[in-house]
mmJSON file of the N, C-alpha and C atoms, coordinates in Angstrom:
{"data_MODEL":{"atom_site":{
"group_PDB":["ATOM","ATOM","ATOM","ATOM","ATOM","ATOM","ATOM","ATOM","ATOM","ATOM","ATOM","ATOM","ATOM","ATOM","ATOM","ATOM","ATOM","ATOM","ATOM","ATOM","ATOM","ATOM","ATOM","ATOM","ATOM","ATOM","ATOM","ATOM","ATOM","ATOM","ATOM","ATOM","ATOM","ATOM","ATOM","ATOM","ATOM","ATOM","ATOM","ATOM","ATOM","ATOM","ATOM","ATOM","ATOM","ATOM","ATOM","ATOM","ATOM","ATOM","ATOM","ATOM","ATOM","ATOM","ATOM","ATOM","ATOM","ATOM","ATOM","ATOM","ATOM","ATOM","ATOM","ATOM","ATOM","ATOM","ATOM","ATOM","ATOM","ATOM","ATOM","ATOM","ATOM","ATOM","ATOM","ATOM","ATOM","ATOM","ATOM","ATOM","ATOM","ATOM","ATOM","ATOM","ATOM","ATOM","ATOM","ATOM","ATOM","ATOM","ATOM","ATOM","ATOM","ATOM","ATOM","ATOM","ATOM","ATOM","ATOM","ATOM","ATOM","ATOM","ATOM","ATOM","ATOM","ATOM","ATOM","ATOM","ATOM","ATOM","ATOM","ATOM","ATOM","ATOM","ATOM","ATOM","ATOM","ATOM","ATOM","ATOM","ATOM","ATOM","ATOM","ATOM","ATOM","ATOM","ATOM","ATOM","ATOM","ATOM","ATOM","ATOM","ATOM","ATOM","ATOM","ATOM","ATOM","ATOM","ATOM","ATOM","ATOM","ATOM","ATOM","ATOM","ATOM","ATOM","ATOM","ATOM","ATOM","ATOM","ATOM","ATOM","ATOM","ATOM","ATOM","ATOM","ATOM","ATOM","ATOM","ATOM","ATOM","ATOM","ATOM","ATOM","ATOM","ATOM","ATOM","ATOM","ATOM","ATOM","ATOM","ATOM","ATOM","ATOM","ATOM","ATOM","ATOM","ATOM","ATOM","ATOM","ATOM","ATOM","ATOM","ATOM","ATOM","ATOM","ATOM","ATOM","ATOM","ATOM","ATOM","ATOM","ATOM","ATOM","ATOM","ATOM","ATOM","ATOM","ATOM","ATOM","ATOM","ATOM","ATOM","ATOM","ATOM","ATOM","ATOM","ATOM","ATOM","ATOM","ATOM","ATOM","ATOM"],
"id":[1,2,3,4,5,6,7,8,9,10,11,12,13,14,15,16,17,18,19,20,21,22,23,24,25,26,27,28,29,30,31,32,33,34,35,36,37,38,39,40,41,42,43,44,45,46,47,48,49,50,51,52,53,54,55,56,57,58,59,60,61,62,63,64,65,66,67,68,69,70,71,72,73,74,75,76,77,78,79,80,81,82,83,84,85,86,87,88,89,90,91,92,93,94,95,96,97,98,99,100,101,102,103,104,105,106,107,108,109,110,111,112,113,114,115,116,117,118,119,120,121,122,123,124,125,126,127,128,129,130,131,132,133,134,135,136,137,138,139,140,141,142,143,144,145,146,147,148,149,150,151,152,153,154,155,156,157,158,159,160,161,162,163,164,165,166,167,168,169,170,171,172,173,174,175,176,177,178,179,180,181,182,183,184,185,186,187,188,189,190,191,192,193,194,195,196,197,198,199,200,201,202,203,204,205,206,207,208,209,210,211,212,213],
"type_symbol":["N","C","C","N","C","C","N","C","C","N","C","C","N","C","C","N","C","C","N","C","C","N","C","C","N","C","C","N","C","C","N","C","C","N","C","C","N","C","C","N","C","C","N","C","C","N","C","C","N","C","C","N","C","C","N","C","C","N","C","C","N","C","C","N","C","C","N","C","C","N","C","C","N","C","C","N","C","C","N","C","C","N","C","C","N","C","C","N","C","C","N","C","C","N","C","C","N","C","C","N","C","C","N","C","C","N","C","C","N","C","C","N","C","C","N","C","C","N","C","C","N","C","C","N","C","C","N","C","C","N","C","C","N","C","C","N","C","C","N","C","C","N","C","C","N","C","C","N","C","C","N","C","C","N","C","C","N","C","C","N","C","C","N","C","C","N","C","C","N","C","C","N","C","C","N","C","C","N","C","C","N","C","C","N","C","C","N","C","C","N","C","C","N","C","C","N","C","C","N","C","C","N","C","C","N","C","C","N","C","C","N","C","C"],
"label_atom_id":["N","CA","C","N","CA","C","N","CA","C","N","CA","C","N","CA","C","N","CA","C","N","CA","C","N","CA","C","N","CA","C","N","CA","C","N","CA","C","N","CA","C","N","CA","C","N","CA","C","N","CA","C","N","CA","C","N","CA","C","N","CA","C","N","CA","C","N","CA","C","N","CA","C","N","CA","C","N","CA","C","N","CA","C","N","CA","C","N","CA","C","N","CA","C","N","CA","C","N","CA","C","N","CA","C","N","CA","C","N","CA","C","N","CA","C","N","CA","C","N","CA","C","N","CA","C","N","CA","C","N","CA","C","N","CA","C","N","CA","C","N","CA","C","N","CA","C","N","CA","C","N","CA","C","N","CA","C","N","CA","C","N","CA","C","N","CA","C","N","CA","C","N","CA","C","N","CA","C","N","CA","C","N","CA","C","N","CA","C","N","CA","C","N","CA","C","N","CA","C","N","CA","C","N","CA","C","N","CA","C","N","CA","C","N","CA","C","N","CA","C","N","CA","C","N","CA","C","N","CA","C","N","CA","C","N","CA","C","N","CA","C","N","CA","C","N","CA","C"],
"label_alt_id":[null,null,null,null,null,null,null,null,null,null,null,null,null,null,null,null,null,null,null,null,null,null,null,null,null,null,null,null,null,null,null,null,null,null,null,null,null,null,null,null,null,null,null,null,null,null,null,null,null,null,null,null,null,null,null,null,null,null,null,null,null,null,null,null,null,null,null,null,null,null,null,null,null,null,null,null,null,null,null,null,null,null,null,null,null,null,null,null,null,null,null,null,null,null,null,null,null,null,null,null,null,null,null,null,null,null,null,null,null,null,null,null,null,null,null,null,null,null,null,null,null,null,null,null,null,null,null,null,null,null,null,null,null,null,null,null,null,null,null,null,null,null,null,null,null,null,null,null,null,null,null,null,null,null,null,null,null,null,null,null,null,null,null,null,null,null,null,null,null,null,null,null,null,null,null,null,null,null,null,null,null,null,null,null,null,null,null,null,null,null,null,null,null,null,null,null,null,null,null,null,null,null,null,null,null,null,null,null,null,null,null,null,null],
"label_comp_id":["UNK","UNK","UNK","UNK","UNK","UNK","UNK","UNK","UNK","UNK","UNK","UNK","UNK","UNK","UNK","UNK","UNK","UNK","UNK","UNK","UNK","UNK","UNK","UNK","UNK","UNK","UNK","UNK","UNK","UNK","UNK","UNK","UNK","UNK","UNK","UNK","UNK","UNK","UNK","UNK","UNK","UNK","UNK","UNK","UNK","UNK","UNK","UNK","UNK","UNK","UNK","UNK","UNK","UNK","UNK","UNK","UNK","UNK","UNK","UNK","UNK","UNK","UNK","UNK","UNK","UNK","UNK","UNK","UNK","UNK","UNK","UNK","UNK","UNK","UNK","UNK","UNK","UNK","UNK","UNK","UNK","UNK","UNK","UNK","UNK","UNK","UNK","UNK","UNK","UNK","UNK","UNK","UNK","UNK","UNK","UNK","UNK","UNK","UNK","UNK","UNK","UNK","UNK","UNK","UNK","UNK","UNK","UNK","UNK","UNK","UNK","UNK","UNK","UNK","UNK","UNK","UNK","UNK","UNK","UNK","UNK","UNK","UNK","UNK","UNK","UNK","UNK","UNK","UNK","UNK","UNK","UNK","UNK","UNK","UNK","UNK","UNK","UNK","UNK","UNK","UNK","UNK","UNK","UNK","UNK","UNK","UNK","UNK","UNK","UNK","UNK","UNK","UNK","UNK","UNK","UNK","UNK","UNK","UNK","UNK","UNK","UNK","UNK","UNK","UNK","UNK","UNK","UNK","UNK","UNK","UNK","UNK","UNK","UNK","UNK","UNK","UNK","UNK","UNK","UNK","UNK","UNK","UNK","UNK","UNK","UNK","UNK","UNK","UNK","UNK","UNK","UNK","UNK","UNK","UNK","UNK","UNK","UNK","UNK","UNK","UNK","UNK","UNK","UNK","UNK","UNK","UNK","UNK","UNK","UNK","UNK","UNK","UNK"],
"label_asym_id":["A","A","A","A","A","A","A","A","A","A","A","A","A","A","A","A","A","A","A","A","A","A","A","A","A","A","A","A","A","A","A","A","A","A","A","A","A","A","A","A","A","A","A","A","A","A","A","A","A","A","A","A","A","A","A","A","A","A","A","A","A","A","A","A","A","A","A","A","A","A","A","A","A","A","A","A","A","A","A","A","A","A","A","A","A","A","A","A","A","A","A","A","A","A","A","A","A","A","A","A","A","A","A","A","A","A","A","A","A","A","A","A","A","A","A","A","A","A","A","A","A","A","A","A","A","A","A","A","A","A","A","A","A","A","A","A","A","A","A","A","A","A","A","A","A","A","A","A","A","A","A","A","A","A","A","A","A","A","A","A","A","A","A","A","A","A","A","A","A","A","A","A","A","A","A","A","A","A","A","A","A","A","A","A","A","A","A","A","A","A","A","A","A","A","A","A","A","A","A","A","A","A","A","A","A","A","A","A","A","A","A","A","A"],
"label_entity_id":["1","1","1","1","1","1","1","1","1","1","1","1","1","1","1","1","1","1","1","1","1","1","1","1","1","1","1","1","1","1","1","1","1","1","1","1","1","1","1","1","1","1","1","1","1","1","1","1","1","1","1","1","1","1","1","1","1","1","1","1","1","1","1","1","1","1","1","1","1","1","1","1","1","1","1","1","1","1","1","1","1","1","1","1","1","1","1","1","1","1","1","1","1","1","1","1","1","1","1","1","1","1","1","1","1","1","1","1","1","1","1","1","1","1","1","1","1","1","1","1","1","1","1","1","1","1","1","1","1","1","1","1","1","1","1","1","1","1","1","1","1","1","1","1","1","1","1","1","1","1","1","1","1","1","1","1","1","1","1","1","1","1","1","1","1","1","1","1","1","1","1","1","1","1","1","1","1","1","1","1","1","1","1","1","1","1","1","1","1","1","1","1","1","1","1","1","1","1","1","1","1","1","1","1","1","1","1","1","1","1","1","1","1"],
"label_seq_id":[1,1,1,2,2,2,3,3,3,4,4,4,5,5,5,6,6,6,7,7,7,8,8,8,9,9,9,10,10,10,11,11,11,12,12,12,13,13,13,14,14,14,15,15,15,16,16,16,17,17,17,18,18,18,19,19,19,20,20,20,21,21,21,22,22,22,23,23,23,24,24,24,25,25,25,26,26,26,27,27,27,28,28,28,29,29,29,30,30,30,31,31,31,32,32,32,33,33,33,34,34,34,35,35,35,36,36,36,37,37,37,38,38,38,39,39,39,40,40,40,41,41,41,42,42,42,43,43,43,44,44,44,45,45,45,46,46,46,47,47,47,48,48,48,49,49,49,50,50,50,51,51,51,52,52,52,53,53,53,54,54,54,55,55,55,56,56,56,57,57,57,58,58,58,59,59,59,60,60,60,61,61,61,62,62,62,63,63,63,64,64,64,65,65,65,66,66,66,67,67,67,68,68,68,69,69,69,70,70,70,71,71,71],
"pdbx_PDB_ins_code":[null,null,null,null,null,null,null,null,null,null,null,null,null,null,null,null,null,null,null,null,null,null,null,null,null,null,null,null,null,null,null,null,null,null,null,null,null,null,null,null,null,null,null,null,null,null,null,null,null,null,null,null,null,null,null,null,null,null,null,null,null,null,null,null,null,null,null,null,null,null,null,null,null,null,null,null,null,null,null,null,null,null,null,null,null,null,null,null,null,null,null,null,null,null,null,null,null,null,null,null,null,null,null,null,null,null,null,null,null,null,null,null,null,null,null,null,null,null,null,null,null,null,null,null,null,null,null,null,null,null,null,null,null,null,null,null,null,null,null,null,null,null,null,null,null,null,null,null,null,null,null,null,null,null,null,null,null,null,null,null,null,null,null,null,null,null,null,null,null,null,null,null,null,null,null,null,null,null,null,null,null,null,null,null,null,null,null,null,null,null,null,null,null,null,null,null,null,null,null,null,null,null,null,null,null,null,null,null,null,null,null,null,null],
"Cartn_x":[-29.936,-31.011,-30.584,-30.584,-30.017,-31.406,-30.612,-31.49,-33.01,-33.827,-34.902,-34.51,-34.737,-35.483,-35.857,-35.493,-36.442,-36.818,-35.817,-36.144,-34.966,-35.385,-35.046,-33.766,-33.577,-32.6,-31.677,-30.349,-29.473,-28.429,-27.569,-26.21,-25.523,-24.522,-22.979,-22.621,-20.98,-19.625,-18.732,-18.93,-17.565,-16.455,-15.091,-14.003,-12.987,-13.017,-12.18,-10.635,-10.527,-9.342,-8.185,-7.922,-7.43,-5.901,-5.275,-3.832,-3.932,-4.721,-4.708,-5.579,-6.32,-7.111,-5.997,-5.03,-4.206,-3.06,-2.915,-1.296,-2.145,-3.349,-3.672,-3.567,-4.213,-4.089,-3.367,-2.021,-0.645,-0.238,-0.554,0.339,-0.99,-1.988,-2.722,-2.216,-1.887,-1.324,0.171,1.032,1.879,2.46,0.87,1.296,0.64,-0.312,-0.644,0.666,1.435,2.223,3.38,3.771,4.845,4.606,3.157,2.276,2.456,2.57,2.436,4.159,4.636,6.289,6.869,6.18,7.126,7.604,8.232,9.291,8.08,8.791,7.46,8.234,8.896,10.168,9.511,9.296,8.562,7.704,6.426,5.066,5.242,6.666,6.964,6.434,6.234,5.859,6.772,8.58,9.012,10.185,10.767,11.797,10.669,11.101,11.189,9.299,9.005,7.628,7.711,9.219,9.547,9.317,9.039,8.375,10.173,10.184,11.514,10.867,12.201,12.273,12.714,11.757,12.239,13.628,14.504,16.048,16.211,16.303,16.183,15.705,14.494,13.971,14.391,14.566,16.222,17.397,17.671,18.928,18.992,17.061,17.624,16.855,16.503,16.084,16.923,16.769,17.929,17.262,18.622,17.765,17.978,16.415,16.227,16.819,17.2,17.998,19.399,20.019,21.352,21.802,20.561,20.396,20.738,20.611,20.628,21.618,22.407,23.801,23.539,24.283,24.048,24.851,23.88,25.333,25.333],
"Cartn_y":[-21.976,-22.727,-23.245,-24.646,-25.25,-24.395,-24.268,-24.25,-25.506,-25.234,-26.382,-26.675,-27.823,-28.42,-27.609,-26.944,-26.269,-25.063,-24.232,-23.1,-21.944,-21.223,-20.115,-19.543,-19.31,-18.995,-20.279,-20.089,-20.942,-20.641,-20.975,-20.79,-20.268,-19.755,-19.852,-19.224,-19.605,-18.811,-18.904,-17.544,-17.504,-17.109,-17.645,-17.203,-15.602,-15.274,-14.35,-14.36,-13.218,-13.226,-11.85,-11.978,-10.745,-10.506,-11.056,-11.28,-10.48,-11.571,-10.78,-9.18,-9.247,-7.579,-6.759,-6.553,-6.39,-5.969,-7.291,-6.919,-6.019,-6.117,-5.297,-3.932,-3.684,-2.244,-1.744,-2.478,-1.95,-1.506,-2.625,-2.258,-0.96,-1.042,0.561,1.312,1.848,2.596,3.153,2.307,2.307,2.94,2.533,2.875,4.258,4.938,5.765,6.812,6.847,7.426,7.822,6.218,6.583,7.475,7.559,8.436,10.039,10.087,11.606,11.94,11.198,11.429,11.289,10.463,10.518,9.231,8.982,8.112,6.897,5.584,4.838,5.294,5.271,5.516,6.621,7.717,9.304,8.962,7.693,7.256,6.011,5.612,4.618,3.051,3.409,1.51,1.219,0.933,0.328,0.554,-0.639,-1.094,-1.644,-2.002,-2.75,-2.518,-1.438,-0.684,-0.131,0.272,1.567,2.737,4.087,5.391,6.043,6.65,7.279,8.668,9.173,10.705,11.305,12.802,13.514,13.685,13.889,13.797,12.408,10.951,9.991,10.111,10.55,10.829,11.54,12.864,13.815,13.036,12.339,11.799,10.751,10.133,8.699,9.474,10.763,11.378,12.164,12.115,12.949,14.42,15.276,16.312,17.298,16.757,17.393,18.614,19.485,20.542,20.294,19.278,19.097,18.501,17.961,16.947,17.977,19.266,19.916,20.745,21.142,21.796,22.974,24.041,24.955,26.035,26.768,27.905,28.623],
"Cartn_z":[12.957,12.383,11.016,10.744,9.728,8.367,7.207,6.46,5.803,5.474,5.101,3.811,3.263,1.788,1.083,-0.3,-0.648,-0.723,0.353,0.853,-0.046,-0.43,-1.343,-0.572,0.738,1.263,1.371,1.336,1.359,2.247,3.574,3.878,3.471,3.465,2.763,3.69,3.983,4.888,3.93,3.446,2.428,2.701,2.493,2.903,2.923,4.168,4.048,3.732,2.903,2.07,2.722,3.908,4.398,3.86,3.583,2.86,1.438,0.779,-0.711,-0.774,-0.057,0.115,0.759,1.435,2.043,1.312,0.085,-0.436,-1.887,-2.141,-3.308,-2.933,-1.8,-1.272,-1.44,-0.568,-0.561,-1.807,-2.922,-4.51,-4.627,-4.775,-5.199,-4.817,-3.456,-2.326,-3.242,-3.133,-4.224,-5.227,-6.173,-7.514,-7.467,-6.226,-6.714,-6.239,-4.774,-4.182,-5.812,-6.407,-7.421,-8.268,-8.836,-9.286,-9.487,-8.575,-7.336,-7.823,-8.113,-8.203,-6.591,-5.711,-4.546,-4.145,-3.542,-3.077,-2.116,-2.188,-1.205,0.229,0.572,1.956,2.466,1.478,1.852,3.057,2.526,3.083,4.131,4.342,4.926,4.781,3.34,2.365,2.478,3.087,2.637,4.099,4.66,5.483,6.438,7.877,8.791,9.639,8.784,9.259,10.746,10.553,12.183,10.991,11.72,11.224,10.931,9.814,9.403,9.78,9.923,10.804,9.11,9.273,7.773,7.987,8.78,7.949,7.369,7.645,6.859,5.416,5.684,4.107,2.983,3.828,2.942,2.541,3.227,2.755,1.798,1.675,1.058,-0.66,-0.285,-1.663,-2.234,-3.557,-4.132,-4.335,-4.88,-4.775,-6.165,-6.436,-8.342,-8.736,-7.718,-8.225,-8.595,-7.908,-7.802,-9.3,-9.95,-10.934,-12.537,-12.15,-13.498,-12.83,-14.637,-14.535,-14.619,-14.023,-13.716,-14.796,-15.878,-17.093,-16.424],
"occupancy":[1.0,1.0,1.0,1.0,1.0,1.0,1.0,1.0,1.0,1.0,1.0,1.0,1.0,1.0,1.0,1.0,1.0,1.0,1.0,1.0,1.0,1.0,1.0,1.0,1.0,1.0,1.0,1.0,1.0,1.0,1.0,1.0,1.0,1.0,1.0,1.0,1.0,1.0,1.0,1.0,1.0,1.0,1.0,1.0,1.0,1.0,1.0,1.0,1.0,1.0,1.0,1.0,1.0,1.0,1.0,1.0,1.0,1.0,1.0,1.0,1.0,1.0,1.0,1.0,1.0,1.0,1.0,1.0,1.0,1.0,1.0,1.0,1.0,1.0,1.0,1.0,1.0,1.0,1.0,1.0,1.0,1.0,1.0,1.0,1.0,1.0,1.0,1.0,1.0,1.0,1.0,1.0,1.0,1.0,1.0,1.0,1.0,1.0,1.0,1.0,1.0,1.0,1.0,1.0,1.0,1.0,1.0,1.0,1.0,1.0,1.0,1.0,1.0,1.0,1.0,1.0,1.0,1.0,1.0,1.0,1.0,1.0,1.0,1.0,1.0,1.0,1.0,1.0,1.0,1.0,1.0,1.0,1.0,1.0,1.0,1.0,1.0,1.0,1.0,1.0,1.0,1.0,1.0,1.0,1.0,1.0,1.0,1.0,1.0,1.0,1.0,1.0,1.0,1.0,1.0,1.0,1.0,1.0,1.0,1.0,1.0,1.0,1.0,1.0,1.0,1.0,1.0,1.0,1.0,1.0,1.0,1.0,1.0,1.0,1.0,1.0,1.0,1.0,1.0,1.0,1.0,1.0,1.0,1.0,1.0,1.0,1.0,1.0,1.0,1.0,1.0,1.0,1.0,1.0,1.0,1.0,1.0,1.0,1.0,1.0,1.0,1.0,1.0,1.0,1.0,1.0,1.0,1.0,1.0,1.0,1.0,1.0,1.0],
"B_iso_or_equiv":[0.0,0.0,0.0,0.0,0.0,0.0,0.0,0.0,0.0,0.0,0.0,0.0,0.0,0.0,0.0,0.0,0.0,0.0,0.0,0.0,0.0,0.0,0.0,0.0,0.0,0.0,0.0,0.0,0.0,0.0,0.0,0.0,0.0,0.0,0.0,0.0,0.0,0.0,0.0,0.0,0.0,0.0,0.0,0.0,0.0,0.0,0.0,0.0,0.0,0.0,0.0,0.0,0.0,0.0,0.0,0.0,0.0,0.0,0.0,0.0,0.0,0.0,0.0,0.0,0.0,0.0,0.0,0.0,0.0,0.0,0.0,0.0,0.0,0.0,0.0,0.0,0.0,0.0,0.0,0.0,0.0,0.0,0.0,0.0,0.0,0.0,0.0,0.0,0.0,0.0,0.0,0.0,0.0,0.0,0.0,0.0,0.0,0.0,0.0,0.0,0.0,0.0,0.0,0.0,0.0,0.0,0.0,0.0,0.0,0.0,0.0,0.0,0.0,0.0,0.0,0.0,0.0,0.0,0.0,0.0,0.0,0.0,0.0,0.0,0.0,0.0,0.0,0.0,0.0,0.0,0.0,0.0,0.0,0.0,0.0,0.0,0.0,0.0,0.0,0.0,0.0,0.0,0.0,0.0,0.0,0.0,0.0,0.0,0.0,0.0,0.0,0.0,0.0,0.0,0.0,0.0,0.0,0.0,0.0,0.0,0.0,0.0,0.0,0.0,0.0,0.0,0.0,0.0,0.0,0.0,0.0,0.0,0.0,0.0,0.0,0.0,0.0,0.0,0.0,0.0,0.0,0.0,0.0,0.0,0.0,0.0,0.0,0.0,0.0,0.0,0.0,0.0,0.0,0.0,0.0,0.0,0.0,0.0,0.0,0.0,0.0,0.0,0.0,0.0,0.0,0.0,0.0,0.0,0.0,0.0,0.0,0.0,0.0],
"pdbx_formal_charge":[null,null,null,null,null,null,null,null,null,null,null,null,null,null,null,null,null,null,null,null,null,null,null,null,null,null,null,null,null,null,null,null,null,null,null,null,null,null,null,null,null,null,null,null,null,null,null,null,null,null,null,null,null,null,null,null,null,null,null,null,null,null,null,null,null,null,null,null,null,null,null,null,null,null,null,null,null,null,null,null,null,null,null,null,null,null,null,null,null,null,null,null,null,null,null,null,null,null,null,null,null,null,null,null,null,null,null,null,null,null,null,null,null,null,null,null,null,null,null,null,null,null,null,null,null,null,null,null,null,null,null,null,null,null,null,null,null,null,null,null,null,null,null,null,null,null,null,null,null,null,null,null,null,null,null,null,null,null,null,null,null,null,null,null,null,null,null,null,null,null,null,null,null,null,null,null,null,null,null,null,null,null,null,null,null,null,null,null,null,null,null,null,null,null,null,null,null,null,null,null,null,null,null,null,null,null,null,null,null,null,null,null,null],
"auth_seq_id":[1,1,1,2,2,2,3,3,3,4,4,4,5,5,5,6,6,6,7,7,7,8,8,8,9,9,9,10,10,10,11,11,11,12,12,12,13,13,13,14,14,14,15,15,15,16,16,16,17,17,17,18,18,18,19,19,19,20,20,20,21,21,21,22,22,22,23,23,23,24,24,24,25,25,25,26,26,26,27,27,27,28,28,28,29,29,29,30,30,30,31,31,31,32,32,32,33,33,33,34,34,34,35,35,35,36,36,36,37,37,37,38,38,38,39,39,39,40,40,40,41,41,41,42,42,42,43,43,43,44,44,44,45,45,45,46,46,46,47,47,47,48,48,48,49,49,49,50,50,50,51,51,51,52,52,52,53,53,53,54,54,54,55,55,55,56,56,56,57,57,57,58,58,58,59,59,59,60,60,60,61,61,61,62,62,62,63,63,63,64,64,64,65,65,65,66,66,66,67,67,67,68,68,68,69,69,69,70,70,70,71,71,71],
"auth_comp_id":["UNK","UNK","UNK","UNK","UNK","UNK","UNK","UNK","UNK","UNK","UNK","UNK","UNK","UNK","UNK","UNK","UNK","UNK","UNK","UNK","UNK","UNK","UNK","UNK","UNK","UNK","UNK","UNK","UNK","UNK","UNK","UNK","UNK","UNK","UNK","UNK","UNK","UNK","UNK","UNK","UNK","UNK","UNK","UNK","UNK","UNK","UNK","UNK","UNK","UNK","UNK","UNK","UNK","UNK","UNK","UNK","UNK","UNK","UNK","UNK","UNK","UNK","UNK","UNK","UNK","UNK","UNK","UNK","UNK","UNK","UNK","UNK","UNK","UNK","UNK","UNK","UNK","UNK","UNK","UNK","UNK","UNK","UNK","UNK","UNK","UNK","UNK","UNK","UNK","UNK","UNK","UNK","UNK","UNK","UNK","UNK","UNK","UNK","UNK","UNK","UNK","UNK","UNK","UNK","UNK","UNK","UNK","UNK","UNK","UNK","UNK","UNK","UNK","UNK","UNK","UNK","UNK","UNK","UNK","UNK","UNK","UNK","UNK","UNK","UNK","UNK","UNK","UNK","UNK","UNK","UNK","UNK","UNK","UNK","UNK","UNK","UNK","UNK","UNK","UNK","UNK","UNK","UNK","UNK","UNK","UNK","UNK","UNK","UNK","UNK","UNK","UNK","UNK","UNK","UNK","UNK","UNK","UNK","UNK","UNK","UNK","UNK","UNK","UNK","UNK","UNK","UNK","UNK","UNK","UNK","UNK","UNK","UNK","UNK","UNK","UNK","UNK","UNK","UNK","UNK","UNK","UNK","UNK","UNK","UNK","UNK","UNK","UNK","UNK","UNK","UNK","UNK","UNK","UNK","UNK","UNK","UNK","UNK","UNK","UNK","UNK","UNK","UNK","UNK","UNK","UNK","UNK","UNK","UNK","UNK","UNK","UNK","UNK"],
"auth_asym_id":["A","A","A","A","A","A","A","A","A","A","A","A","A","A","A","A","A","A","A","A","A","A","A","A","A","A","A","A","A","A","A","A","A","A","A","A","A","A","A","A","A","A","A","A","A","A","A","A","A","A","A","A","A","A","A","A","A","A","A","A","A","A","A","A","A","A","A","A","A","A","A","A","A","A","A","A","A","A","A","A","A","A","A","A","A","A","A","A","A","A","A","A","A","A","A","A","A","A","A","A","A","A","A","A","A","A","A","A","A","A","A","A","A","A","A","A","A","A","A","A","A","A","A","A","A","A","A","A","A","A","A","A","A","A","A","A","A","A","A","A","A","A","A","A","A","A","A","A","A","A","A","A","A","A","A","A","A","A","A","A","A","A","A","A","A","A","A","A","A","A","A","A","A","A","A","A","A","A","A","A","A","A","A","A","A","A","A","A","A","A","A","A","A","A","A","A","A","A","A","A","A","A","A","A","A","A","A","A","A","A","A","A","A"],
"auth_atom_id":["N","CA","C","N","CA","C","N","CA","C","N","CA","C","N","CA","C","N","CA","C","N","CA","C","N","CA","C","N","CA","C","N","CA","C","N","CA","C","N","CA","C","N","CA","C","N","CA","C","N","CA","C","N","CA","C","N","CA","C","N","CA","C","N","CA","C","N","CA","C","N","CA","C","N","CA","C","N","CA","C","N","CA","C","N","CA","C","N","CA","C","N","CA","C","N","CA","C","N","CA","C","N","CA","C","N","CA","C","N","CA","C","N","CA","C","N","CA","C","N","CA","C","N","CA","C","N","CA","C","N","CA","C","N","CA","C","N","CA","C","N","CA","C","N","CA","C","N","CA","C","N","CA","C","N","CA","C","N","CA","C","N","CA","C","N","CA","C","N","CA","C","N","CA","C","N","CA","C","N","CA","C","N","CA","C","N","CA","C","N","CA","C","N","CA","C","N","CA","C","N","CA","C","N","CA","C","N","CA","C","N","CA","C","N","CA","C","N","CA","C","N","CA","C","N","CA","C","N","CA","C","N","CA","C","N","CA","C","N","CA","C","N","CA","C","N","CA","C"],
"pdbx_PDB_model_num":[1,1,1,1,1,1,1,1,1,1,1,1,1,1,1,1,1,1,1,1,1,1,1,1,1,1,1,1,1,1,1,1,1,1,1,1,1,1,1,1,1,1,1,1,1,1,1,1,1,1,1,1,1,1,1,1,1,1,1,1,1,1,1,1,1,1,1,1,1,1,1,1,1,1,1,1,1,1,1,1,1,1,1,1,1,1,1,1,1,1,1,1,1,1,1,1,1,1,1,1,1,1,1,1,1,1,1,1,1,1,1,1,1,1,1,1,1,1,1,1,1,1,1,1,1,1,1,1,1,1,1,1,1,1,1,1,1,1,1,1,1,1,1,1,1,1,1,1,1,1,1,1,1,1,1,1,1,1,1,1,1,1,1,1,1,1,1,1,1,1,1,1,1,1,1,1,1,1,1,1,1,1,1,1,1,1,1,1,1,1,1,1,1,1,1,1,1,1,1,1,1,1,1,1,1,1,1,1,1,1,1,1,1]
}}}
């Protein structure tokens, strides 16, 4: 039903924005994971969006113990 003359109600089809809602997520998603101190790879934000197996993940993380010298 077209709207009338006059009439307090008005139309609108406002555009959906599924891209930019989408890539904001992702960066929130993100920044909160980096946050956390973990890796995006950990959560699989990042390559081809096939699922990495935890040995992958071991390997592409370093490992904070190795990082300090040992007296």
């Amino acid at each position: 039903m077209p709207p009338k003359e006059g009439s307090a109600i008005t139309l609108a089809q406002f555009e959906i924005r599924v891209e930019e809602h989408q890539r904001t997520a992702e960066s929130v998603v993100r920044q909160a994971v980096q946050t956390a101190g973990y890796g995006a790879q950990a959560f699989g934000l990042d390559g081809d969006g096939q699922p990495v197996t935890a040995t992958e993940v071991d390997a592409r993380t370093p490992d904070p113990v190795a990082s300090f010298p040992i007296a």
